[in-house]
N, C-alpha and C positions, 0 to 999 in steps of 0.2 A: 918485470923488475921495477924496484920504485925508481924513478929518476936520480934522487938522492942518491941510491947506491950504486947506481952506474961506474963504469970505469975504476972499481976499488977491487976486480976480482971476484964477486959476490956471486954473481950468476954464472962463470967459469966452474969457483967451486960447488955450487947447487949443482951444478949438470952432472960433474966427475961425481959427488954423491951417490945424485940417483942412475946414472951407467954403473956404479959398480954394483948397486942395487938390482937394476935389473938383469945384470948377469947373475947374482946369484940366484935368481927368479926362472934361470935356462934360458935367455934371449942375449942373440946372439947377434944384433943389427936393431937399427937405430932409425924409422925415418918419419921424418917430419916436416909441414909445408910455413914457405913463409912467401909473402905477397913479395911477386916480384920486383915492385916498386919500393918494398922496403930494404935498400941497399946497405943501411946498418945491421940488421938485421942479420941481413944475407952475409955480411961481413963476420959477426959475429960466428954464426954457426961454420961458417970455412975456418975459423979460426981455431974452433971445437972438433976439426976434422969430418967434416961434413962434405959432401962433392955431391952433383947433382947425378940424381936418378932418373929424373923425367920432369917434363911440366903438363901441369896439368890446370884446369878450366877452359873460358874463364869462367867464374861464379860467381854470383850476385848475390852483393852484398848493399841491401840498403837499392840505392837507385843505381850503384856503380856497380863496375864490371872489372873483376879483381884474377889477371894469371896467377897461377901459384906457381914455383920451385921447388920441388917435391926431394929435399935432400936426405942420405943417407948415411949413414958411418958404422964399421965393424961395429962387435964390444970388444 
């Protein structure tokens, strides 16, 4: 999301978009990874109804070594 549109609702509503989308698609669950250490992030998608699944890495990325938080949510 661009920086600019942060905090204005924008990628809240993108999300509810594309979940209703891909319910009509037949998928029925949601998940997706975000690096552990990005705690906004991680904020965000708890905010979108997300709870963790598992963690998984770590993986390398570059020269560093990146856990994931492997969240999921119903549709």
């Amino acid at each position: 999301m661009d920086p600019a549109l942060r905090g204005q609702g924008a990628a809240k509503a993108l999300c509810g978009d594309f979940f209703g989308w891909l319910k009509t698609q037949g998928a029925d669950r949601v998940e997706l990874a975000v690096f552990a250490e990005n705690v906004t992030g991680l904020r965000f998608w708890q905010g979108q109804g997300f709870t963790l699944a598992r963690t998984a890495g770590p993986v390398a990325i570059g020269v560093k070594q990146h856990s994931l938080q492997v969240l999921a949510r119903p549709l």
